[in-house]
N, CA, C and O atoms as a Tinker XYZ file with bonds, in Angstrom:
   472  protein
     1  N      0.851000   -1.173000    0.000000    73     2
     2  CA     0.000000    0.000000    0.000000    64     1     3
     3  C      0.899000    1.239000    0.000000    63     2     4     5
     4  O      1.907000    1.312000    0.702000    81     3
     5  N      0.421000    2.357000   -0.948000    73     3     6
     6  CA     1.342000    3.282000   -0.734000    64     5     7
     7  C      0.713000    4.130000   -0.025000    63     6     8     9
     8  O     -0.404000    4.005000    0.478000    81     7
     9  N      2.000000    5.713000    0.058000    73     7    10
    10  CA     1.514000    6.583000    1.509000    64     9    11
    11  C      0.271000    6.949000    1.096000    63    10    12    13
    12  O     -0.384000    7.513000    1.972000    81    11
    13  N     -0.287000    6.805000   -0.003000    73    11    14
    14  CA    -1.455000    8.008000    0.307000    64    13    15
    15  C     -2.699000    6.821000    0.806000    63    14    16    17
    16  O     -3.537000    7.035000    1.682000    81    15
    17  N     -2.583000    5.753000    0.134000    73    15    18
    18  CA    -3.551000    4.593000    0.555000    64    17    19
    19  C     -4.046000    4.671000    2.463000    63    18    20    21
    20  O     -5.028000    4.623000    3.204000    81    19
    21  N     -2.408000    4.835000    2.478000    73    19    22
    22  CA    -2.182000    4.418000    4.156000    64    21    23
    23  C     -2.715000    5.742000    5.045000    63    22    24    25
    24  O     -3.115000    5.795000    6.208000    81    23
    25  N     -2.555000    6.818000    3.999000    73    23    26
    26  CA    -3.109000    8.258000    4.833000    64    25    27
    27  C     -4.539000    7.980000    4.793000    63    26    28    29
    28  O     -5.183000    7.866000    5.835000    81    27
    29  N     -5.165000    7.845000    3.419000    73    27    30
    30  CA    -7.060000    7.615000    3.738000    64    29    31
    31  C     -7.235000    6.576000    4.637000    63    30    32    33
    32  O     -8.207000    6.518000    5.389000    81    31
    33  N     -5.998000    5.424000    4.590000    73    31    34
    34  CA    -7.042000    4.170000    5.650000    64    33    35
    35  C     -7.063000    4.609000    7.067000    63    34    36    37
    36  O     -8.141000    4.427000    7.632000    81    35
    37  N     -5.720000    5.368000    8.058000    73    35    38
    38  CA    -5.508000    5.877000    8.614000    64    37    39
    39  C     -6.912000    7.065000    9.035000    63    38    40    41
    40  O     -7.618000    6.944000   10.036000    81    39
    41  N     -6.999000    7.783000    8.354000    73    39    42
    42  CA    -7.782000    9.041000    8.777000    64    41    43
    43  C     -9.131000    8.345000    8.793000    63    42    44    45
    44  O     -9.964000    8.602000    9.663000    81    43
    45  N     -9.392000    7.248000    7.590000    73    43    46
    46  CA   -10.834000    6.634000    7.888000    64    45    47
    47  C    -11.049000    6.003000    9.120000    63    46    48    49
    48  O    -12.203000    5.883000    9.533000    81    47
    49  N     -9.856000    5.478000    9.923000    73    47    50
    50  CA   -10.207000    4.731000   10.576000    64    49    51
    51  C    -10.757000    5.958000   12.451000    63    50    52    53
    52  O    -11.543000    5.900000   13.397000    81    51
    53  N     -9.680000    6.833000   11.918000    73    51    54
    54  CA    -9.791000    8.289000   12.489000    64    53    55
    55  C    -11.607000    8.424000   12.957000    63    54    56    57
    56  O    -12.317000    8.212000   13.940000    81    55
    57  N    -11.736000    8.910000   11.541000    73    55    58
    58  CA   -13.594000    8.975000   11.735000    64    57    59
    59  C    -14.381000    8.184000   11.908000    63    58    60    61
    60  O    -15.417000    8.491000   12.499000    81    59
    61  N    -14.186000    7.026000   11.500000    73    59    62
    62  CA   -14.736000    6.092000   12.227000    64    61    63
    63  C    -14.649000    5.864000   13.703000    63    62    64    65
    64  O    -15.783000    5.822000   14.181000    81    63
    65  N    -13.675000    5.697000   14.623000    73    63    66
    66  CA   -13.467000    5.757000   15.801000    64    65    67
    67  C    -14.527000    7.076000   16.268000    63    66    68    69
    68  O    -15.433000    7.011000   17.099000    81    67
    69  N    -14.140000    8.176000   15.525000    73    67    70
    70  CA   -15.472000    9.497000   16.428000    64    69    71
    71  C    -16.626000    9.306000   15.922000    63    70    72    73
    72  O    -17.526000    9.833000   16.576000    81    71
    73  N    -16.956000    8.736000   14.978000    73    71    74
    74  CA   -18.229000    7.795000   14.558000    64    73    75
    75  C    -19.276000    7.047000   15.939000    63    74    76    77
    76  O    -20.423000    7.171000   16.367000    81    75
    77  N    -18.397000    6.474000   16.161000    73    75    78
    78  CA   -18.638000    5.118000   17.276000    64    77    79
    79  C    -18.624000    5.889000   18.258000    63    78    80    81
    80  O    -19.795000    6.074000   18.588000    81    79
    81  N    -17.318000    6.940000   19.492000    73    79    82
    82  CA   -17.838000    7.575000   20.259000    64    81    83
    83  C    -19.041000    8.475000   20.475000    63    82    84    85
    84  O    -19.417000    8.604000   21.640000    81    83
    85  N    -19.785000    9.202000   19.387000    73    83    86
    86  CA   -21.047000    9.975000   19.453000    64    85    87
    87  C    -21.749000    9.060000   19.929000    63    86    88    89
    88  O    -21.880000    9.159000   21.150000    81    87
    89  N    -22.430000    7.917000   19.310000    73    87    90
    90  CA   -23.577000    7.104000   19.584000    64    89    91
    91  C    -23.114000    6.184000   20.440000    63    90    92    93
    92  O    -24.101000    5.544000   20.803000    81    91
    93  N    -22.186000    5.784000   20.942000    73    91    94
    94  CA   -22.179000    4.286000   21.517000    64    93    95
    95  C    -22.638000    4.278000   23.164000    63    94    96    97
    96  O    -22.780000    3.230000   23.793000    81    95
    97  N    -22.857000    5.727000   23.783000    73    95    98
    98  CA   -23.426000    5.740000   24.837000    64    97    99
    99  C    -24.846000    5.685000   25.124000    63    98   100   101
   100  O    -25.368000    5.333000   26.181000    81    99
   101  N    -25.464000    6.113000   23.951000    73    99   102
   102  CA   -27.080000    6.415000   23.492000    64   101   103
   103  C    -27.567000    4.870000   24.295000    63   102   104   105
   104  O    -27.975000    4.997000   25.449000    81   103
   105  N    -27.524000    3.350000   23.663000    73   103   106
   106  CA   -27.980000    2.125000   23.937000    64   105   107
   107  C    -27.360000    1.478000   25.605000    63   106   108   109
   108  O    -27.683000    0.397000   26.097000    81   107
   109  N    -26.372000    2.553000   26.243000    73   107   110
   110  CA   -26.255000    1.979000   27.399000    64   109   111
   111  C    -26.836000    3.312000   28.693000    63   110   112   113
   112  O    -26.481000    3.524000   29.852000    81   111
   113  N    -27.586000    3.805000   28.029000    73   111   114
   114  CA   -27.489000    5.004000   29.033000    64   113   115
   115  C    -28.523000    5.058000   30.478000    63   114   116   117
   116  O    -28.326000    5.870000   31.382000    81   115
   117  N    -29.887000    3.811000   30.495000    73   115   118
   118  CA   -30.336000    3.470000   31.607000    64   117   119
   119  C    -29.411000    2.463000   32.484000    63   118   120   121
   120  O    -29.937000    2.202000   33.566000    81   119
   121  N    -28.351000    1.936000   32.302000    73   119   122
   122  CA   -27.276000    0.973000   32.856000    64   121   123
   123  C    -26.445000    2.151000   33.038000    63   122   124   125
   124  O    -25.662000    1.913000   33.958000    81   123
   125  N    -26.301000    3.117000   32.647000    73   123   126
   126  CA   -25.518000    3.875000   33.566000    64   125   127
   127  C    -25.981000    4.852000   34.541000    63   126   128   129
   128  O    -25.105000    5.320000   35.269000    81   127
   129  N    -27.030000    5.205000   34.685000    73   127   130
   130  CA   -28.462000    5.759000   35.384000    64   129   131
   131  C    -28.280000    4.673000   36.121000    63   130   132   133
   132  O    -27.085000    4.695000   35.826000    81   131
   133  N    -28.338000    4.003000   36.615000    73   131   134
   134  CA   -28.005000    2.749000   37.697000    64   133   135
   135  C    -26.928000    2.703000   37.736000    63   134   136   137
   136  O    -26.747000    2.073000   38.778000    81   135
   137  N    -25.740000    2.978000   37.238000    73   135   138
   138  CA   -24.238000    2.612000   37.828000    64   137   139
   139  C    -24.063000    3.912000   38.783000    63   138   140   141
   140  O    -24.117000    3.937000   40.012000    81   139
   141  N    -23.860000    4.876000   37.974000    73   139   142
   142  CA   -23.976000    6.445000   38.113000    64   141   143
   143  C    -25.228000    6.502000   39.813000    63   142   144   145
   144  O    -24.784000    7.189000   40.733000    81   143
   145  N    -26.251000    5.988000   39.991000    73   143   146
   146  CA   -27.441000    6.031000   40.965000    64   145   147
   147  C    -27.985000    7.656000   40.747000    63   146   148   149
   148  O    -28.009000    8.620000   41.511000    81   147
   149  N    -28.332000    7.498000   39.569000    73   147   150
   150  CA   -29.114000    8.928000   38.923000    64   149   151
   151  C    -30.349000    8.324000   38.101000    63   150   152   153
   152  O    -30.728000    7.168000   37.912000    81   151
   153  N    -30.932000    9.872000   37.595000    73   151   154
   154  CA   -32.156000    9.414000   37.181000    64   153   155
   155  C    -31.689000    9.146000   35.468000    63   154   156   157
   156  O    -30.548000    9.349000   35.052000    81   155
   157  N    -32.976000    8.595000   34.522000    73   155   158
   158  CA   -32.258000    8.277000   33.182000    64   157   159
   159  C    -31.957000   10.115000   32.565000    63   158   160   161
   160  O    -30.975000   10.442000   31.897000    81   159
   161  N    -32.930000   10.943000   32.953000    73   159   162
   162  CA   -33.085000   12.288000   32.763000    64   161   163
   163  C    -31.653000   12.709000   33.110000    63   162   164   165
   164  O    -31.186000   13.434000   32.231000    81   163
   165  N    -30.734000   12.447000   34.231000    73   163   166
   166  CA   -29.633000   13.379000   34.075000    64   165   167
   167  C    -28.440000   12.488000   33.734000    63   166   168   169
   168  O    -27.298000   12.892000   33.951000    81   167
   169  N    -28.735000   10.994000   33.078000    73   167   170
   170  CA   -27.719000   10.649000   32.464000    64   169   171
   171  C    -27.905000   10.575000   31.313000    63   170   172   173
   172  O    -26.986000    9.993000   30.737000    81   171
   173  N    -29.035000   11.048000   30.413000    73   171   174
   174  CA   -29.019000   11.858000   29.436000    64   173   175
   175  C    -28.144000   12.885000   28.880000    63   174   176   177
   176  O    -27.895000   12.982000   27.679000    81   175
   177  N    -27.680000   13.656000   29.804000    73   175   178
   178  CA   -27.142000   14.858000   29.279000    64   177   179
   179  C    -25.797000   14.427000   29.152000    63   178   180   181
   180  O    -25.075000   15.358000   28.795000    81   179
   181  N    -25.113000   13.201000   29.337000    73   179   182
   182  CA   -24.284000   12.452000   28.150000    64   181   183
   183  C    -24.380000   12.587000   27.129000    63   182   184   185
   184  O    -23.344000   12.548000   26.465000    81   183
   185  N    -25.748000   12.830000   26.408000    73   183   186
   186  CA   -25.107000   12.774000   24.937000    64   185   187
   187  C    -25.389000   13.978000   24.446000    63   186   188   189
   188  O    -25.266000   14.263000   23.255000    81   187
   189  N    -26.002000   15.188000   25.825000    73   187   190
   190  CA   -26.039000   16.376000   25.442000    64   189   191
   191  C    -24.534000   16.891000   25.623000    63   190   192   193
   192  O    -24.140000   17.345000   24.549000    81   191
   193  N    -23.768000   16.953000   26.418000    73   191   194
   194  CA   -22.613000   16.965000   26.721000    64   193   195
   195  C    -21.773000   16.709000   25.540000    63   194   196   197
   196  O    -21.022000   17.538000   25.027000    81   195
   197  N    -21.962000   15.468000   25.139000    73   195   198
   198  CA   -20.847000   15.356000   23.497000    64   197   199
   199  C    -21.238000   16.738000   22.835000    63   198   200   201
   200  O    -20.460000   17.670000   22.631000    81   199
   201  N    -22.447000   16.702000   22.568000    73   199   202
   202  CA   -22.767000   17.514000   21.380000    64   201   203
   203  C    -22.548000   19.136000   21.874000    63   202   204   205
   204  O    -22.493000   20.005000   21.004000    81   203
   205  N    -22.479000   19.338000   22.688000    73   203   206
   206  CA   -21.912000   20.699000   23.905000    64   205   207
   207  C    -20.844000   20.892000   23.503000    63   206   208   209
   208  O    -20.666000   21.926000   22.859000    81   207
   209  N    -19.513000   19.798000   23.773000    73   207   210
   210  CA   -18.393000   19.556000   23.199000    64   209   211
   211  C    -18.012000   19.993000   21.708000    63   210   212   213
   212  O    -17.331000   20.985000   21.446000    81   211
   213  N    -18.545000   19.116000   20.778000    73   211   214
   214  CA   -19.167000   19.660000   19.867000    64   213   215
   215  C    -19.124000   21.036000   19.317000    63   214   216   217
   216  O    -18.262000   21.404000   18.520000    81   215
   217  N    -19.757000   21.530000   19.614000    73   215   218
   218  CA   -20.002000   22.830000   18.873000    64   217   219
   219  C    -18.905000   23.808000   19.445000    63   218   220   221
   220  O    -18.581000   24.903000   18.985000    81   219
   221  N    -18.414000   23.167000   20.541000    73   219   222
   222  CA   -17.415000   24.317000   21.050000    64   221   223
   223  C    -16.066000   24.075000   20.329000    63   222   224   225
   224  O    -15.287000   24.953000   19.956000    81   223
   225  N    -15.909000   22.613000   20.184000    73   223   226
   226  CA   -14.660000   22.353000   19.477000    64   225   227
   227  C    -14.357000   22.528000   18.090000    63   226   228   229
   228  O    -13.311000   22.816000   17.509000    81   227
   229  N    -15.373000   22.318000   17.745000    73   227   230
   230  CA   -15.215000   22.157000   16.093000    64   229   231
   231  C    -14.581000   23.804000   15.377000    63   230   232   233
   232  O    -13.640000   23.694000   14.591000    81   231
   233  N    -15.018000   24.987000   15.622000    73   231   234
   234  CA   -14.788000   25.982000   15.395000    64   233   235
   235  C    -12.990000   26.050000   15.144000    63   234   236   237
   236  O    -12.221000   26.106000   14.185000    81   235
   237  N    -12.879000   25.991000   17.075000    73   235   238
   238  CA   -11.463000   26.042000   17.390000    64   237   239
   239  C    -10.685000   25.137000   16.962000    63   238   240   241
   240  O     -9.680000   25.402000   16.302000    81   239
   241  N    -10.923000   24.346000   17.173000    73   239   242
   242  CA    -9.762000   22.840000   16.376000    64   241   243
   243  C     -9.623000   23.224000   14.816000    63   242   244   245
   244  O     -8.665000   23.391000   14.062000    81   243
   245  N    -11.261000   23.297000   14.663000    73   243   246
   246  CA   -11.014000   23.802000   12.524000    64   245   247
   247  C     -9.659000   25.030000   12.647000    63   246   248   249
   248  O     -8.649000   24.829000   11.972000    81   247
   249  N     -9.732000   26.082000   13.409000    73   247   250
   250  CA    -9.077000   27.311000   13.573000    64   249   251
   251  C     -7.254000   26.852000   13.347000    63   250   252   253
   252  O     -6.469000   26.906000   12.400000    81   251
   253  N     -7.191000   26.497000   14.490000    73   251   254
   254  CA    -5.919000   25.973000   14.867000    64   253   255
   255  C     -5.205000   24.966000   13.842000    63   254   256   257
   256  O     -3.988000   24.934000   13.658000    81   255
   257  N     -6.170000   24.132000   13.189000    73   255   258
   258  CA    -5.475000   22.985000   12.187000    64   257   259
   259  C     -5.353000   23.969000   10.634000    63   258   260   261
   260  O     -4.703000   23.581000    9.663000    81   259
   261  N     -6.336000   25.640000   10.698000    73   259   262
   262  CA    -5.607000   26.178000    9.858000    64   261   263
   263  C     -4.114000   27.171000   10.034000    63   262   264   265
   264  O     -3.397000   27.547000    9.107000    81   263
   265  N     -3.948000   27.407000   11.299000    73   263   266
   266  CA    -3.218000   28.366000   11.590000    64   265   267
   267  C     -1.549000   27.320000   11.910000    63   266   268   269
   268  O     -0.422000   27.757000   11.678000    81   267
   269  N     -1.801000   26.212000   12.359000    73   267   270
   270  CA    -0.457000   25.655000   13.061000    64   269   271
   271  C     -0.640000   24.511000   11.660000    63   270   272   273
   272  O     -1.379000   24.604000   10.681000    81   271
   273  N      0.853000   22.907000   12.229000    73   271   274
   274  CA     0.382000   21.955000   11.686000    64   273   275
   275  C     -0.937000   21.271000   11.827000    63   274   276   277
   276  O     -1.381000   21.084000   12.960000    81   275
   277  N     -1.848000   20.738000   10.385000    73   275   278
   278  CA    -2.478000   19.573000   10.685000    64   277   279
   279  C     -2.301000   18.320000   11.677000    63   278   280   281
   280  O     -2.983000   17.882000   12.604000    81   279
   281  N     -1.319000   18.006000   11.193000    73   279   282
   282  CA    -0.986000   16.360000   12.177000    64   281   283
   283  C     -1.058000   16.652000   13.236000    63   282   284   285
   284  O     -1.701000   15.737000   13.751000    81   283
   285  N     -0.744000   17.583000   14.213000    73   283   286
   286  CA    -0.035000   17.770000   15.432000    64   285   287
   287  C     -1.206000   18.056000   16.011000    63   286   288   289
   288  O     -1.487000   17.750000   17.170000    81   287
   289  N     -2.279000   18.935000   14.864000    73   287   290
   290  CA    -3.183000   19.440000   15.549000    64   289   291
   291  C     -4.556000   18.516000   15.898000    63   290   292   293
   292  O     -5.458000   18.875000   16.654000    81   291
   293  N     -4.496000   17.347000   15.225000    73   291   294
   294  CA    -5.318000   15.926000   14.434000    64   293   295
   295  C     -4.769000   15.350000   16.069000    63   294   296   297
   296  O     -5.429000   15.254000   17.103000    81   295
   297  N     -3.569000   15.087000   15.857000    73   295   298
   298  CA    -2.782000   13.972000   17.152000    64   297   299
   299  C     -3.461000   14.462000   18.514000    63   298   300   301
   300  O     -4.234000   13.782000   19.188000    81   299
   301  N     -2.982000   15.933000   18.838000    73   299   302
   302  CA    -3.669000   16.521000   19.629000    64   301   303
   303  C     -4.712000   16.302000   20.683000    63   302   304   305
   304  O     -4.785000   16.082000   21.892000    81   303
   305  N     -5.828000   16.545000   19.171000    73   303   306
   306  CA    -7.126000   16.695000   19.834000    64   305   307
   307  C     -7.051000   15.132000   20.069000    63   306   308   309
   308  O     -7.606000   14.714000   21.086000    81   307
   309  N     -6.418000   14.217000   19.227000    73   307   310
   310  CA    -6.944000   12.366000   19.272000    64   309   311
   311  C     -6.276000   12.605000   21.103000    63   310   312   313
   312  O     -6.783000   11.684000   21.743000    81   311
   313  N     -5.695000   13.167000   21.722000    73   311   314
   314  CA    -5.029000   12.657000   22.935000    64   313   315
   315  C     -5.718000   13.200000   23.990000    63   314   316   317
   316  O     -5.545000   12.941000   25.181000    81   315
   317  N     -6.774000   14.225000   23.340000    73   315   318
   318  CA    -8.068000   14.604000   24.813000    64   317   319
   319  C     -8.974000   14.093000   24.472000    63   318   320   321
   320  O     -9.995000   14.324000   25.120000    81   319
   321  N     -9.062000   13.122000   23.259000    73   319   322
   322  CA   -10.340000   12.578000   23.139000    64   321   323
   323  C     -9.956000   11.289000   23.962000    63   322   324   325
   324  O    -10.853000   10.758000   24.617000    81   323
   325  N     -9.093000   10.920000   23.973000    73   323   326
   326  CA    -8.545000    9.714000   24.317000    64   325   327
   327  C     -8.614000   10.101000   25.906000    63   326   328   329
   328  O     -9.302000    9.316000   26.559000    81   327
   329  N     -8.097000   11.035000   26.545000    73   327   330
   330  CA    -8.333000   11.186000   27.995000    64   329   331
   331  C     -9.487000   11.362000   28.098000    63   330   332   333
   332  O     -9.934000   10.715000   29.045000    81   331
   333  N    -10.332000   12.017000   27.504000    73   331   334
   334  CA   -12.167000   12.251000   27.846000    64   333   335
   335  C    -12.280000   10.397000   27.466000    63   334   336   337
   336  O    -13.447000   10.027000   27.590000    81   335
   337  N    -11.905000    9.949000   27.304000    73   335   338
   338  CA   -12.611000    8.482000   26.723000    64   337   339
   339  C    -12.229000    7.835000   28.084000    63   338   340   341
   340  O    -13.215000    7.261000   28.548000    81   339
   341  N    -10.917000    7.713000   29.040000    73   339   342
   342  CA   -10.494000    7.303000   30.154000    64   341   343
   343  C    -10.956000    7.991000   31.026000    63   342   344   345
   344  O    -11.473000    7.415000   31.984000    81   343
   345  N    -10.929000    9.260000   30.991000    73   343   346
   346  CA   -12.323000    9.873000   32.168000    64   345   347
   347  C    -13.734000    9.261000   32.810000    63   346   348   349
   348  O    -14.137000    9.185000   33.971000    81   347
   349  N    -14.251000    8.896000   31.649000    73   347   350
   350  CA   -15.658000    8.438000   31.064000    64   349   351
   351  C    -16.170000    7.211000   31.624000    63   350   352   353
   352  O    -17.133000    6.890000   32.320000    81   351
   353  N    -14.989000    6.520000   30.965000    73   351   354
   354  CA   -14.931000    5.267000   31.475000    64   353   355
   355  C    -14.527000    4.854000   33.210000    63   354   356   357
   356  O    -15.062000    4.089000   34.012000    81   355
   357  N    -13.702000    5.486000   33.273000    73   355   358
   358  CA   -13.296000    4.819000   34.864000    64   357   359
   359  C    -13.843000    5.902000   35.779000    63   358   360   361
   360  O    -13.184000    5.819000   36.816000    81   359
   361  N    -14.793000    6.943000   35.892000    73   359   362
   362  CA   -15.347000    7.299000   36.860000    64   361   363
   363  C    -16.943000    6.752000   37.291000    63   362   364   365
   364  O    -17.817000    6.188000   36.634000    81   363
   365  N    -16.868000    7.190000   38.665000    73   363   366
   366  CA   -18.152000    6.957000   38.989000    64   365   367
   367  C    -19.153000    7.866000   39.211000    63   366   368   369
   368  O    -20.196000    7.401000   39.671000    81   367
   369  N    -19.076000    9.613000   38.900000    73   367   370
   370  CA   -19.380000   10.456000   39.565000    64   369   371
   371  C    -20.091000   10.943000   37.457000    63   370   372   373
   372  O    -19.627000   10.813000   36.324000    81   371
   373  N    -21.121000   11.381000   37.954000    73   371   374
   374  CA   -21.918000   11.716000   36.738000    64   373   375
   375  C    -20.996000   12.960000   36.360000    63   374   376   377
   376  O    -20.075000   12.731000   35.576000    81   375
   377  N    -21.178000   14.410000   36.903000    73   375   378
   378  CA   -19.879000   15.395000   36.280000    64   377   379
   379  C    -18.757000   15.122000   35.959000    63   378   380   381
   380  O    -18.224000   16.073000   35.387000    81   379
   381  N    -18.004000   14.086000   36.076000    73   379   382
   382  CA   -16.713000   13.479000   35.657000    64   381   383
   383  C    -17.278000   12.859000   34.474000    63   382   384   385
   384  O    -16.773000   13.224000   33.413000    81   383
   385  N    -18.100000   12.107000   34.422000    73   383   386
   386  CA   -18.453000   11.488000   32.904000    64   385   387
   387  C    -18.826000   12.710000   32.125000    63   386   388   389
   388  O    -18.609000   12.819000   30.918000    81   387
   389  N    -19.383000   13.603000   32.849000    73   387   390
   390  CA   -19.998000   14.996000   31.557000    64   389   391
   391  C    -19.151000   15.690000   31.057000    63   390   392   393
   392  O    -19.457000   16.283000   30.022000    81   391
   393  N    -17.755000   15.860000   31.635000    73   391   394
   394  CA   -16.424000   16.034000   31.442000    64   393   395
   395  C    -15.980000   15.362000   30.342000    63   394   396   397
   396  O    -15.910000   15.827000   29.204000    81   395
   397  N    -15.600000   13.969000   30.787000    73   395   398
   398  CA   -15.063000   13.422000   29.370000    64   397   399
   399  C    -16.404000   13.348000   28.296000    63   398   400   401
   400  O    -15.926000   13.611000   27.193000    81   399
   401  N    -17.415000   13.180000   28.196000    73   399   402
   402  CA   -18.197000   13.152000   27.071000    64   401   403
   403  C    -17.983000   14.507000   26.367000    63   402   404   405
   404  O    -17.991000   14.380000   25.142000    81   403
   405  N    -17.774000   15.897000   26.845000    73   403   406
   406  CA   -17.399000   16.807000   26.647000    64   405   407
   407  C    -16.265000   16.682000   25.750000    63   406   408   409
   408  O    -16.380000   16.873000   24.539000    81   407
   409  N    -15.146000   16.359000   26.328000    73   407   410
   410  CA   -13.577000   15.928000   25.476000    64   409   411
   411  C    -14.094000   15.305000   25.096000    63   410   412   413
   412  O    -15.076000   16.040000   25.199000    81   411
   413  N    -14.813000   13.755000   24.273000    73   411   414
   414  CA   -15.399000   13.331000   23.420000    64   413   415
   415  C    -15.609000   14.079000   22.016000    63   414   416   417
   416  O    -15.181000   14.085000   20.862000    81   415
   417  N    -16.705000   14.816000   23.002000    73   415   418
   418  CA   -17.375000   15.721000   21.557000    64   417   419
   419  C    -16.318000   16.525000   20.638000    63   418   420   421
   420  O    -16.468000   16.991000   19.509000    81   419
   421  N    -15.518000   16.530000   21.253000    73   419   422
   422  CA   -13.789000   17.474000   19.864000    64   421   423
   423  C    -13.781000   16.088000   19.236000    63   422   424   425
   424  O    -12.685000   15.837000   18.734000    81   423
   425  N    -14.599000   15.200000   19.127000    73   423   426
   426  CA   -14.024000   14.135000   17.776000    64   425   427
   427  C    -15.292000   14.581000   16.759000    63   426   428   429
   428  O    -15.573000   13.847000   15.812000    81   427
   429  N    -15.783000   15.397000   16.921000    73   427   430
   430  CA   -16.733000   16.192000   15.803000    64   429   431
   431  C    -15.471000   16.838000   14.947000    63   430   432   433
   432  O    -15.298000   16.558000   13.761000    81   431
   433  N    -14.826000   17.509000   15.503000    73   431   434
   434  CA   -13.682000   18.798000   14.628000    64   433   435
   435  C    -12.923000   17.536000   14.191000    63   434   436   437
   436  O    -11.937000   18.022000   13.638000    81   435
   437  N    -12.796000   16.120000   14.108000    73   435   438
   438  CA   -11.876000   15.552000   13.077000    64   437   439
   439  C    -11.991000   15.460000   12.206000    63   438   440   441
   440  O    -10.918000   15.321000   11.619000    81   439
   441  N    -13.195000   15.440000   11.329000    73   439   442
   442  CA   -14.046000   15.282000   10.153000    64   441   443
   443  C    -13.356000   16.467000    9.150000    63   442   444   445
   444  O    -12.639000   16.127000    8.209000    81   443
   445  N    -13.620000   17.764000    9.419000    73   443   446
   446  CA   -13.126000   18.733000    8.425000    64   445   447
   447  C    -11.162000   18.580000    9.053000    63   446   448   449
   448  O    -10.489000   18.621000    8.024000    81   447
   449  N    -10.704000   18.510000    9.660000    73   447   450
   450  CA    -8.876000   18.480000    9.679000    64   449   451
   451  C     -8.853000   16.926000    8.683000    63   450   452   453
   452  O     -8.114000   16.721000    7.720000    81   451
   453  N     -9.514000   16.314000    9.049000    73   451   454
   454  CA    -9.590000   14.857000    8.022000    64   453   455
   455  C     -9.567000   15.363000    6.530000    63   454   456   457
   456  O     -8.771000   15.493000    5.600000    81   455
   457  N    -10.501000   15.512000    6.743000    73   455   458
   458  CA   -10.634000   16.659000    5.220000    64   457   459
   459  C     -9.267000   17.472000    4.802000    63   458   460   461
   460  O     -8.643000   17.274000    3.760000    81   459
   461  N     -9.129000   17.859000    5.214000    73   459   462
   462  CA    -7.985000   19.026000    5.382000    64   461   463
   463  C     -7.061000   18.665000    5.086000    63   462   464   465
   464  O     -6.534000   19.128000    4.074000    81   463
   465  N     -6.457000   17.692000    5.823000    73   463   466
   466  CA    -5.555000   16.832000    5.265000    64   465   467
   467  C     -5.385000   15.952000    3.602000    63   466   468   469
   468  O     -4.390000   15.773000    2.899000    81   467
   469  N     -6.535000   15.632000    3.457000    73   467   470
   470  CA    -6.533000   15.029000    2.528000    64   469   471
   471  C     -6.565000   15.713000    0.914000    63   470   472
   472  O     -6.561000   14.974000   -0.070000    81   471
């Protein structure tokens, strides 16, 4: 495979991964309303929280991946999505999960630096 093969499979696999974080909390979110010992109403705002994330990131990340490097700025954000993803996961406290679902939601701004790159 050559580099450019390896750059689209790479970046696809990129969006795909923030693909899967948006929705994959949606089908567990009364099991965490019981882990969490909240109601399903405020472990909802999990997936308001991504999308919170979201709109705040996408601007700035787009900004920055025009002003600095792409890669660095791509790697970056992959390394608070990646701590919002270990946040998420290993707490027990609902604002700590709204936190990382938050860092989550900057895997919205990979889509156009994906782009960008390519």
């Amino acid at each position: 495979m050559n580099r450019d093969g390896r750059l689209i499979a790479t970046l696809g696999a990129v969006v795909l991964t923030a693909a899967v974080l948006q929705t994959s909390i949606v089908p567990v979110l009364n099991l965490v309303a019981g882990q969490l010992h909240t109601s399903s109403a405020a472990a909802g705002w999990a997936v308001t929280a991504n999308l919170v994330g979201a709109a705040a990131a996408t601007p700035l990340i787009g900004r920055l991946a025009d002003l600095f490097n792409k890669k660095w700025v791509l790697l970056g954000a992959l390394g608070l999505i990646l701590a919002g993803s270990l946040l998420g996961a290993l707490t027990s406290s609902l604002p700590l999960l709204l936190l990382g679902r938050v860092m989550q939601g900057m895997s919205f701004a990979l889509y156009p630096v994906a782009v960008s790159i390519l």
